[in-house]
N, C-alpha and C positions, 0 to 999 in steps of 0.2 A: 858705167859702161859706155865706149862711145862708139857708136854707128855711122855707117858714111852709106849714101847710096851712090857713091864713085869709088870703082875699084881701088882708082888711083892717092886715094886717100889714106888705104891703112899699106900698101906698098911702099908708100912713100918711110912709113915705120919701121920694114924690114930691112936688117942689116945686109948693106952690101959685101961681106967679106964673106961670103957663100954659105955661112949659117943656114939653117931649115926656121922659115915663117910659117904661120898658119893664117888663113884666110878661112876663118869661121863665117858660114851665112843663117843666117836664123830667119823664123816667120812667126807673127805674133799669133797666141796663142787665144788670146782676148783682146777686147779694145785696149788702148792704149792712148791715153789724153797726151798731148803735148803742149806747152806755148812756145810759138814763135816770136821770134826775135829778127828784126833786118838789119839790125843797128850797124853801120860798118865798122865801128870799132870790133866787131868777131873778125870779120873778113881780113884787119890788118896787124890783127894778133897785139894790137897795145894794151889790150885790157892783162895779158899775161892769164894768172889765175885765178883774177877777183871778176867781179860782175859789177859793171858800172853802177853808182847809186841809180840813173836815170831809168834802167833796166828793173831795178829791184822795187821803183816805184810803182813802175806799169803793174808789175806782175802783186805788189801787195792788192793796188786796186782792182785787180782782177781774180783777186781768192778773197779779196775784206777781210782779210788777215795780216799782223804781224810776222816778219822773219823772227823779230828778237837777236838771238844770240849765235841759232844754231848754223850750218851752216847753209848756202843758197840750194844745191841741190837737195842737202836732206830736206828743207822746208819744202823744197818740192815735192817728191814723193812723198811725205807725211799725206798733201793734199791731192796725190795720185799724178802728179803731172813729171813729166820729161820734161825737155828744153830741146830745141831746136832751132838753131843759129850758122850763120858763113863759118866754114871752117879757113876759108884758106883768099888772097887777093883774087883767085879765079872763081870766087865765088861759090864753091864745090859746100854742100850741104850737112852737118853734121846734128846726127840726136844724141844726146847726154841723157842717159839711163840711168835716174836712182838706183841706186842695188836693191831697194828692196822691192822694183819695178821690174827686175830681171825674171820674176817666176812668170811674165806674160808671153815671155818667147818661151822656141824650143828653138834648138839643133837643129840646121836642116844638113849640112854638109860640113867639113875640114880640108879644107884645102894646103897641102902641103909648098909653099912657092921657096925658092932661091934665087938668089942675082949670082948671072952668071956672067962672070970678066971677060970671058971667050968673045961674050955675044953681045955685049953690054943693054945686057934687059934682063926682065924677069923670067924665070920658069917655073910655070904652073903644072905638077902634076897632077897624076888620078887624084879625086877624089875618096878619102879614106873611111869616111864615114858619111852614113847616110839616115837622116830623122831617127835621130835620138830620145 
């Protein structure tokens, strides 16, 4: 699961041809470990969908554990941690959510949004749901 604490990060995802997005907001429900990451290879998206070996180093000597085989997020969550890293060149912050990490949130709202050509930005309606 990934999380932004800038709006304009998961807009950026919703299609502009007037489709209905949802702009889900959650609150943890217990603590939640993370490691961070500043490395700017996030920030300029060259790393794609792998995790630099440099990255996977830190992070083994920071659990004294092996990844092995599996993959880097599951070996995170295995030992209870997220990732948090630049999502984007403006630097805008994103958390990477093992799935089986996702029982520490809940639901707090659904937010219905569209891009509208009229107006050329986003439109955010009511709020559809509320703490789930």
């Amino acid at each position: 699961m990934y999380l932004s604490y800038d709006i304009s990060v998961p807009l950026a995802y919703i299609n502009q041809n007037g489709d209905i997005g949802f702009i889900v907001e959650l609150e943890t429900v217990e603590d939640l470990e993370y490691i961070r990451s500043c490395d700017e290879i996030f920030a300029s998206g060259q790393c794609g969908s792998f995790v630099p070996k440099n990255i996977k180093n830190e992070v083994k000597c920071f659990l004294e554990e092996e990844q092995g085989e599996q993959m880097f997020m599951t070996y995170l969550g295995k030992n209870g941690y997220a990732f948090e890293c630049f999502h984007d060149l403006k630097h805008r912050v994103e958390l990477i959510v093992p799935c089986n990490l996702i029982n520490k949130f809940k639901v707090t709202s659904i937010t219905p949004v569209h891009y509208s050509k009229e107006i050329e930005n986003f439109v955010v309606e009511s709020s559809i749901s509320k703490t789930i």
